[in-house]
N, C-alpha and C positions, 0 to 999 in steps of 0.2 A: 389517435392517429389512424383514424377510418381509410385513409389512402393508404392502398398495399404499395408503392413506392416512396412512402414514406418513415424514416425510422429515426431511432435518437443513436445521433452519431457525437463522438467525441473528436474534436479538433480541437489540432495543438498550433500557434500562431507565431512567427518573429515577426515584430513591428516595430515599428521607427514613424514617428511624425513629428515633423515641428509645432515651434511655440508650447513644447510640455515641461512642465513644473517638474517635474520628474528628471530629465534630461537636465534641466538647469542646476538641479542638485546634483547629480552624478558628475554633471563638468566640472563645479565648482568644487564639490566638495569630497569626492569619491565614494561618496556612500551611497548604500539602494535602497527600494522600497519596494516592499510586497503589498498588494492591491487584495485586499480581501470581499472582495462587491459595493457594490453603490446603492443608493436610492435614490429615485428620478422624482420631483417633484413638478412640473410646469417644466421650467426654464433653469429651476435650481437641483444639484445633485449635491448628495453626501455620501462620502465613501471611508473608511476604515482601513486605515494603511499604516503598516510599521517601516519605520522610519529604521537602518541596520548598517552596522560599519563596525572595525574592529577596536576603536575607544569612544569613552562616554565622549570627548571632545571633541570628535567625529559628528557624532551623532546630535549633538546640541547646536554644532556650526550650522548644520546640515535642516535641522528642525527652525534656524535662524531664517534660511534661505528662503525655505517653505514658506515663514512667516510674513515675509518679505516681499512674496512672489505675486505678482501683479495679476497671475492668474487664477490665485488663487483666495477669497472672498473673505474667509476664517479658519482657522484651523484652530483644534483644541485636542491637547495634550492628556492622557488618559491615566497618566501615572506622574510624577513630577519632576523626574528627572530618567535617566536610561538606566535602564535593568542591565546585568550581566546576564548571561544566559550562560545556562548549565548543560553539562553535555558536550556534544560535537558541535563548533560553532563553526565549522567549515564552509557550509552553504551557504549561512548569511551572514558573518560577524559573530562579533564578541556582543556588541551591545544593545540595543532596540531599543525604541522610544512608539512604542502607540499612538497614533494621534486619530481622529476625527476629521474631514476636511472637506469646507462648503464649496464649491464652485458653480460659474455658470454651465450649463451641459455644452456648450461649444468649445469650453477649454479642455472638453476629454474625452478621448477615442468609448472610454467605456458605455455611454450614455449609447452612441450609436451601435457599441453591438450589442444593449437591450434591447435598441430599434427594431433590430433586424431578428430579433429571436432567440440569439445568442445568451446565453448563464454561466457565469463564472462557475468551472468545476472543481477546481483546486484556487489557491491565492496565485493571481499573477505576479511576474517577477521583474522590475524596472532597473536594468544596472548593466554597465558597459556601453549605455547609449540606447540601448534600445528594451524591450517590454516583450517578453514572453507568455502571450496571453493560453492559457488549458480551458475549454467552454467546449460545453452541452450544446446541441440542438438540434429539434426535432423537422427535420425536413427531407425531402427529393434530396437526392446528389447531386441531381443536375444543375441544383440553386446555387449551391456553395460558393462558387465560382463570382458568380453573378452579386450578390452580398458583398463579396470579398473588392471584388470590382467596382462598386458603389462605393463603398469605407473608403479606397482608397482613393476616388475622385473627392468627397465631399470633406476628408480631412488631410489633403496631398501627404496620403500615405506611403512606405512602401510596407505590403502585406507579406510574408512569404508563407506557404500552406509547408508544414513542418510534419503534420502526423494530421490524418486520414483515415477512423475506423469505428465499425459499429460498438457504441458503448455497453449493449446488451455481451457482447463476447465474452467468454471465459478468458480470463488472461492467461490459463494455463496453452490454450488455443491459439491465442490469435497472433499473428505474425509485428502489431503494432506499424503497420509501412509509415514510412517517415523517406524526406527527400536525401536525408543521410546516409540511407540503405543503397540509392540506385546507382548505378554503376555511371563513373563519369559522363560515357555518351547518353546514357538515357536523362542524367541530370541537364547536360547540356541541352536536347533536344528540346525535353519540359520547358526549361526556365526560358530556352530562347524564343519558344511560340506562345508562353502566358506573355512574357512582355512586349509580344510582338502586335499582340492584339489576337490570334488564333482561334482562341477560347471564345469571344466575342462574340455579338449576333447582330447584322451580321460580321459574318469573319474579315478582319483588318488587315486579314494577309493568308495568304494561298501555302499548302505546303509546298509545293514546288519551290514556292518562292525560298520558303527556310528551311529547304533540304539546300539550295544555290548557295544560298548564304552559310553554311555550312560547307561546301563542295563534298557534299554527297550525293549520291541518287534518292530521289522520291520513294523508292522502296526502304532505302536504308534508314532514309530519317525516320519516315514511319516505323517503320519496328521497333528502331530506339522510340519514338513517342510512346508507342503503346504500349510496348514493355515499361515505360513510367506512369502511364496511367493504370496498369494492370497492377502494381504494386502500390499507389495512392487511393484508389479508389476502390480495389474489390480486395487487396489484402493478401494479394494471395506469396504463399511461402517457396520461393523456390532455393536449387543450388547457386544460382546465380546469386541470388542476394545477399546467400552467405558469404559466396565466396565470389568476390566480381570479377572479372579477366577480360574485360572492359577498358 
């Protein structure tokens, strides 16, 4: 990382895209699956995902679906039927079934955030309909944006930036900023100029215009803007965050 505005940042993702194997299991069958990384070959990807639900019958309906999934080319089973899991099964279920699982790389978002530079940091999370992706990667800030913006044209995604922070930080330190922390208006402000096009280059719409749209003044939106961008991108800790009055 020879570029001094360049550093390894950790982002946290909610995403949602159609046509996922994943998705068609959670409608069908109410069970999730955790995304442990991929490998990109050419055109073909293999990824290592458990398969999670609160009975074995769950989980084998669920492993049928997959089977079955037009999206998906082979899948192979790592154990032979679903384990019980020991412990706290809050997070993910009672039962899990490992599996292995070939696909072409346009049947899945993950292949494109290898593209882009992005490493799975922890196991991603598929359940409720959409895909909580945690990833590594080493770049400017000012890219982030711009990546995010691509993904979600080239696999009609919707992205949302969740958590925004240097992964060198101590966690005893660091604030974690997440879009959960800002304060209604500064959320509303954010989220109504990324989808407005704002972020864009060039810009698809003027703040004036979504301060109007809003019926605020241009000073006002902006503060709330930038007080969301001050808490996503540099981290920083205020009273406000704790306590919002917003």
């Amino acid at each position: 990382m020879s570029d001094p505005n360049t550093e390894l940042l950790q982002v946290e993702l909610d995403v949602w895209h159609p046509d996922c194997w994943t998705t068609e299991l959670n409608e069908e069958t109410g069970a999730g699956v955790l995304g442990h990384g991929s490998m990109v070959t050419g055109e073909e990807a293999s990824e290592r995902c458990t398969i999670y639900g609160q009975s074995a019958q769950q989980v084998e309906t669920a492993w049928s679906v997959a089977d079955q999934s037009a999206r998906i080319e082979h899948i192979h089973p790592l154990h032979p039927r679903p384990r019980q899991r020991a412990g706290d099964t809050a997070g993910i279920g009672r039962f899990v079934q490992d599996v292995v699982i070939e696909y072409d790389t346009t049947e899945g978002i993950g292949p494109g955030f290898a593209a882009r530079g992005f490493l799975l940091d922890r196991s991603s999370r598929m359940t409720d309909g959409h895909e909580r992706w945690p990833l590594l990667i080493a770049t400017d800030r000012s890219t982030i944006d711009r990546k995010l913006e691509s993904l979600r044209t080239e696999y009609d995604a919707a992205i949302d930036l969740r958590r925004l922070e240097a992964a060198e930080r101590n966690r005893s330190d660091t604030c974690s900023p997440s879009v959960d922390h800002l304060t209604p208006r500064q959320r509303e402000a954010f989220e109504l100029a990324r989808s407005r096009g704002y972020y864009e280059w060039p810009r698809g719409v003027s703040a004036t215009d979504l301060a109007a749209e809003l019926s605020v003044s241009k000073s006002t939106f902006l503060e709330h803007l930038r007080g969301a961008e001050r808490q996503l991108l540099c981290g920083e800790q205020t009273e406000k965050r704790k306590h919002p009055t917003m």
